[in-house]
C-alpha positions in Angstrom: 69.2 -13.5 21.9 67.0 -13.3 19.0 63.9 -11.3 18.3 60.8 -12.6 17.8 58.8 -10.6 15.5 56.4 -7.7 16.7 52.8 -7.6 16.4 52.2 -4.5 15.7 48.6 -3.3 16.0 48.4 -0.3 13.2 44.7 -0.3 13.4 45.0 0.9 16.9 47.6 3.2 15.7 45.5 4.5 13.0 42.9 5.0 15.4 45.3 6.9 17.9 46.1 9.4 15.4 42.5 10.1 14.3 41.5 10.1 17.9 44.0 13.2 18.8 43.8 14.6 15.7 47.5 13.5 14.7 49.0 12.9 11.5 51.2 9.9 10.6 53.8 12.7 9.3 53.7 14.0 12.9 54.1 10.8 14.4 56.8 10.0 12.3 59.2 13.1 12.9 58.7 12.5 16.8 59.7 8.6 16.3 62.5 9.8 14.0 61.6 7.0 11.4 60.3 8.1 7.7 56.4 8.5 7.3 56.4 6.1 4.5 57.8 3.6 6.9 55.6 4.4 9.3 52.3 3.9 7.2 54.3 0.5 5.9 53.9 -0.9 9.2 50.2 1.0 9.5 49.2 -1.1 6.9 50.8 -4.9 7.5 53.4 -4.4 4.8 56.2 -4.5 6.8 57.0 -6.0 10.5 58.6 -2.8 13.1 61.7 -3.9 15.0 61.3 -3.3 19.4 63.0 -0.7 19.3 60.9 1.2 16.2 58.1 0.2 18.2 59.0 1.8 21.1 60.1 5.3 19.6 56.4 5.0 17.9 54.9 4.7 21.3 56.8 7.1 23.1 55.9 9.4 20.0 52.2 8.9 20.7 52.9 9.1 25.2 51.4 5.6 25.7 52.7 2.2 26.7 54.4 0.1 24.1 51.7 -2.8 25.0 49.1 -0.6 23.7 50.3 -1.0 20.2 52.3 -3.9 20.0 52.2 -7.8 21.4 55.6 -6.5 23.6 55.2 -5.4 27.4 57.4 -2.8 29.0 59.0 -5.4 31.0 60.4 -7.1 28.2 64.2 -6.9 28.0 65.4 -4.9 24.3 67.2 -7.1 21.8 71.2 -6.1 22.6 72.8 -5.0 20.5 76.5 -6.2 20.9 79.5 -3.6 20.8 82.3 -4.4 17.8 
């Protein structure tokens, strides 16, 4: 199965964080991901994985189609045991 690449909507996510009076630091310590990475994919620099996508959105309490092109439905890329 391969992924097809997010579409991540950091506008929205910017305007999230300003909207609750969040930080991207914040964000980024409840996603477990670095904040530099974060504002990366803020920013268009770099494409999120699902998975990132979903820790970001559970980080902010809203659905993952709220940031992203993916739905909640949509099945997680496996990731096959070695």
């Amino acid at each position: 199965m391969t992924e097809r690449k997010s579409v991540f909507y950091g506008e929205k996510v910017k305007s999230m964080l300003d909207d609750n009076g969040l930080t991207a630091a914040e964000i980024a310590r409840k996603a477990g991901i670095e904040r530099s990475l974060l504002s990366c994919y803020m920013h268009g620099k770099r494409n999120p994985k699902r998975i990132t996508v979903q820790k970001i959105a559970d980080a902010l309490h809203v659905n993952i189609s709220e940031i992203s092109g993916y739905r909640d439905d949509e099945p997680m890329k496996e990731i096959p045991v070695v």
